[in-house]
C-alpha positions as CSV (number, residue, x, y, z in Angstrom):
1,X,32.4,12.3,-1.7
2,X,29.1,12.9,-4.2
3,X,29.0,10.1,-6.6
4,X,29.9,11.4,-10.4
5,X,27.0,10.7,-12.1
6,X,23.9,11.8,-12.8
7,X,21.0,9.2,-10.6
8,X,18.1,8.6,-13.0
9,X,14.9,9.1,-11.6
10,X,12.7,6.3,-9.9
11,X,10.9,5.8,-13.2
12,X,13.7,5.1,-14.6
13,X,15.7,2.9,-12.4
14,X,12.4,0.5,-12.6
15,X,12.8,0.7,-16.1
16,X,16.7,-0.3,-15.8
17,X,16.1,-2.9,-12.9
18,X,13.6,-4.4,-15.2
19,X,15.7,-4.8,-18.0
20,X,18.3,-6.4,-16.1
21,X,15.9,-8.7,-14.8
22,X,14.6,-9.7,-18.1
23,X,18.5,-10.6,-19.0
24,X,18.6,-12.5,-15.8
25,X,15.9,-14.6,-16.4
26,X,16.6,-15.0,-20.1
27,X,20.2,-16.0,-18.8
28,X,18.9,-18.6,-15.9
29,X,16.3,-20.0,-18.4
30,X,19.4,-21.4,-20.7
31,X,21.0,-22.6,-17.3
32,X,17.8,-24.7,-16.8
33,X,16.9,-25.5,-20.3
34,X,17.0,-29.2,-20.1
35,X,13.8,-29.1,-17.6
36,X,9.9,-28.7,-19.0
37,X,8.5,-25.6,-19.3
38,X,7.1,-25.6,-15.8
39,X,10.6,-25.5,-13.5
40,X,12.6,-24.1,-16.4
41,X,10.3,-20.8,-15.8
42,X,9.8,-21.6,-11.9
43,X,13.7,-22.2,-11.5
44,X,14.7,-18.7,-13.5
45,X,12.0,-16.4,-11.9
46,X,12.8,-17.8,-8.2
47,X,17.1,-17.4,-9.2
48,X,16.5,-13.3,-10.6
49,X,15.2,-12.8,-7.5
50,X,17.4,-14.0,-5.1
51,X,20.2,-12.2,-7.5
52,X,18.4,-8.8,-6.9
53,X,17.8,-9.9,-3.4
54,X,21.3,-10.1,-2.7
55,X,22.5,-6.8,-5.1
56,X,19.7,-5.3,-2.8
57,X,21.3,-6.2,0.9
58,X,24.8,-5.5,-0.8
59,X,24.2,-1.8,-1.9
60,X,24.2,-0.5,1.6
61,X,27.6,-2.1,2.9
62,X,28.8,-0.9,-0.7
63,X,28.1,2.9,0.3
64,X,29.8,2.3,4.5
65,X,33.0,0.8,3.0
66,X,33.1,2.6,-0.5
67,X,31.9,6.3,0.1
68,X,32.4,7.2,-3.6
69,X,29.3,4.4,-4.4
70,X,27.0,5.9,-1.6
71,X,24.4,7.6,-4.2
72,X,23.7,4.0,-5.3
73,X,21.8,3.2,-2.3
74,X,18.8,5.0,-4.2
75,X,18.5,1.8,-6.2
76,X,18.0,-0.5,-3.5
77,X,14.5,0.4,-3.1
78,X,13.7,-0.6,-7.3
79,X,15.8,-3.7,-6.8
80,X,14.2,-4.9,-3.7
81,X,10.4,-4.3,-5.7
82,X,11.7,-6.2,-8.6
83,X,13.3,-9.3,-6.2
84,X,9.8,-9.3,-4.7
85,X,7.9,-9.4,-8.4
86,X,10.2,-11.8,-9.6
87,X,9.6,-14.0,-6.2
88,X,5.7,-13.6,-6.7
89,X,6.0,-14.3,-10.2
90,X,8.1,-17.9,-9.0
91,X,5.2,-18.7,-6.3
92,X,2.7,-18.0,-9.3
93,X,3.9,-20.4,-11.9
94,X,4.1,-23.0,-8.9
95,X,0.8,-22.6,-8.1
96,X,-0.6,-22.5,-11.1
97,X,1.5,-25.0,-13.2
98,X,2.5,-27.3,-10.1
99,X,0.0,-28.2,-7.4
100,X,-2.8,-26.5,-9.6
101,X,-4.1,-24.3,-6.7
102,X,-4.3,-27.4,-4.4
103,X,-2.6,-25.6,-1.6
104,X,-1.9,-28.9,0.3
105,X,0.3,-30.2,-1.8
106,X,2.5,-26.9,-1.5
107,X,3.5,-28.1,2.2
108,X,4.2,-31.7,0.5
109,X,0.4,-33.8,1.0
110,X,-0.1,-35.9,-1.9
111,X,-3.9,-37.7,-1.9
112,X,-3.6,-41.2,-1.0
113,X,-6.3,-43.4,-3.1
114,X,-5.1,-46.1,-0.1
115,X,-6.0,-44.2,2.4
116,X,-8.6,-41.7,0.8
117,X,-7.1,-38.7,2.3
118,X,-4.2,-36.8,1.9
119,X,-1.1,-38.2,3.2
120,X,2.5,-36.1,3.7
121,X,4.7,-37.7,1.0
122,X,7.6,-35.1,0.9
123,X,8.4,-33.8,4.2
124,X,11.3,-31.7,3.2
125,X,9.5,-30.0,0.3
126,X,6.5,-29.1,2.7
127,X,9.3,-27.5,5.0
128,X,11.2,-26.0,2.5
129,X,7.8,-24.5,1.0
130,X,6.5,-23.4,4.4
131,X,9.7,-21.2,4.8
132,X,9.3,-19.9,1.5
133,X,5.8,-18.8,2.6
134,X,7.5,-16.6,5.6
135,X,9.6,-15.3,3.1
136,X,7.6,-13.9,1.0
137,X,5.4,-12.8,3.7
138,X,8.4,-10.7,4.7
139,X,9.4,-10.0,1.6
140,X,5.7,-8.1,0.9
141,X,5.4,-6.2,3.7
142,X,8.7,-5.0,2.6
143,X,7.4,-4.2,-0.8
144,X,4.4,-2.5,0.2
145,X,6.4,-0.4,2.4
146,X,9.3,0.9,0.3
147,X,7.7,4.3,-0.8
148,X,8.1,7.8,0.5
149,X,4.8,7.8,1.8
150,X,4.8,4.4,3.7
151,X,8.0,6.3,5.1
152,X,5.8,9.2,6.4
153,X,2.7,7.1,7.6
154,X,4.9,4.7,9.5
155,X,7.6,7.6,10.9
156,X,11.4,7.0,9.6
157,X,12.1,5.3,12.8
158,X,9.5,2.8,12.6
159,X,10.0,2.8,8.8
160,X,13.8,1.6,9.9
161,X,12.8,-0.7,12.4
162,X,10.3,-2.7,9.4
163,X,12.9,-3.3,6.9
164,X,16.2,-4.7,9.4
165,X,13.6,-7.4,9.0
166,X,14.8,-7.2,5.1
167,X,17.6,-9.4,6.9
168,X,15.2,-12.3,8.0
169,X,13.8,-12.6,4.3
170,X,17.4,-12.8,3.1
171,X,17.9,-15.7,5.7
172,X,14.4,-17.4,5.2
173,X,15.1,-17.2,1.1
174,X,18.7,-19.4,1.7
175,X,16.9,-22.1,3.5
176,X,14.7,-22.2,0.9
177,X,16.9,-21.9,-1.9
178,X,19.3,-24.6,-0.6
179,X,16.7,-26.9,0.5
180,X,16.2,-27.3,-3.2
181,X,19.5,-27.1,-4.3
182,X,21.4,-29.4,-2.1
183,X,18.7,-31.8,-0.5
184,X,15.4,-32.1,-2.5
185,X,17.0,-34.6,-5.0
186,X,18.7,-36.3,-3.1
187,X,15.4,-38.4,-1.8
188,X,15.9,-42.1,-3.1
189,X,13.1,-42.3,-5.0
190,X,13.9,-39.9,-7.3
191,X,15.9,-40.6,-10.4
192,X,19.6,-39.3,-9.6
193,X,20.6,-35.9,-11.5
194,X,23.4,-34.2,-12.1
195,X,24.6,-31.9,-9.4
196,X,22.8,-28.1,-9.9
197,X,25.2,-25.8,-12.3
198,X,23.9,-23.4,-9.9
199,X,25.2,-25.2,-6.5
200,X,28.7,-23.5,-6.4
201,X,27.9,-19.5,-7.5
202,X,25.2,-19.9,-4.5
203,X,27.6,-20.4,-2.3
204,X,29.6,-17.5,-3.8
205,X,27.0,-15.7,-3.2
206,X,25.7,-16.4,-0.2
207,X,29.6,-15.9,1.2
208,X,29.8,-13.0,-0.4
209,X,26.5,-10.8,0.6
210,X,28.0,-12.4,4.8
211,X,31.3,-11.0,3.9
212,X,30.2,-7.5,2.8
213,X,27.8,-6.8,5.1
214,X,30.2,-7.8,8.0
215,X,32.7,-6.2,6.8
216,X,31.0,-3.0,6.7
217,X,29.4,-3.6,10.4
218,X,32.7,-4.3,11.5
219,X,33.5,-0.2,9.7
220,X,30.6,1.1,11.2
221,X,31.4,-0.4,15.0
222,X,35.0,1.2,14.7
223,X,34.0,4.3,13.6
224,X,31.7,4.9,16.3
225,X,33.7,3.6,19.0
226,X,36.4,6.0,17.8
227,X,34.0,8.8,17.8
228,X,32.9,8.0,21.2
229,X,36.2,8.5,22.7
């Protein structure tokens, strides 16, 4: 069945998925406004994106189970761009605000005046980081890609092939995002904090995006297995 409505063009869905990104952040930065500056920014960039990473892998299961929503698939390409600007912007402030472009300290070294040379202090953070890293390595050659002429350089099959892989960024971004969640403060000898507000709709999340898409792999599998009778 053709959707109802009228699709804006790509101009303007960037326009739309922008705006609703600037709500998001402006929303998370509340959630986090008992932190400095630094993570308060860090924390709402790097949740935005994982929110228009998941409205990004959900759109497609949407359209197998719910035909009448299939002409919102067109806005998965904007919303994937803006998960990956938003994830960039998350890395940036890090860098920047964080381990001041001392790339070391990313993967958890901290200099050891002891020792004189830089020593791994947080060994979870490092890993957590270093998964991060992937991601967004995934994540950009993703983002580079999603355009109609990437499509025709690279062939539609090839094209296809590239972003399944948008699957392992979703995957790599949970590890990271739970790391720091559910483990990072947890280390001894931190100061203990209350629990993340953010814990709990995660998990939602993450449970739902798995439910959707296996529910509509589970629709596709039937469907061809009937048609192949």
């Amino acid at each position: 069945m053709m959707h109802c409505f009228r699709i804006p063009s790509a101009r303007y869905r960037h326009l739309l998925v922008f705006l609703l990104s600037a709500i998001l952040i402006g929303l998370f930065s509340l959630v986090h406004c008992q932190w400095e500056p630094l993570h308060r920014w860090n924390r709402a960039f790097g949740d935005t994106a994982l929110v228009l990473l998941a409205l990004a892998l959900t759109l497609g299961p949407l359209a197998v189970l719910f035909p009448r929503v299939r002409g919102w698939v067109v806005w998965r390409r904007q919303v994937g761009i803006w998960a990956m600007v938003w994830a960039l912007a998350h890395l940036a402030v890090i860098l920047h605000a964080w381990v001041e472009w001392n790339l070391i300290r990313l993967f958890g070294f901290e200099y050891s005046p002891m020792f004189r040379r830089y020593i791994m202090h947080q060994h979870g953070f490092g890993l957590a980081n270093a998964v991060g890293i992937l991601a967004l390595v995934f994540g950009l050659l993703l983002m580079l890609s999603s355009s109609d002429r990437a499509v025709r350089w690279l062939t539609p099959t090839v094209w296809q092939q590239l972003h399944r892989g948008a699957v392992v960024f979703w995957w790599l971004v949970v590890v990271h995002v739970g790391y720091f969640l559910f483990i990072h403060f947890l280390d001894v000898r931190r100061p203990m904090l209350e629990p993340n507000p953010l814990q709990w709709p995660f998990v939602i999340l993450l449970v739902g995006v798995f439910l959707l898409r296996s529910a509509a792999f589970v629709r596709q599998w039937r469907s061809r297995a009937t048609s192949g009778q």
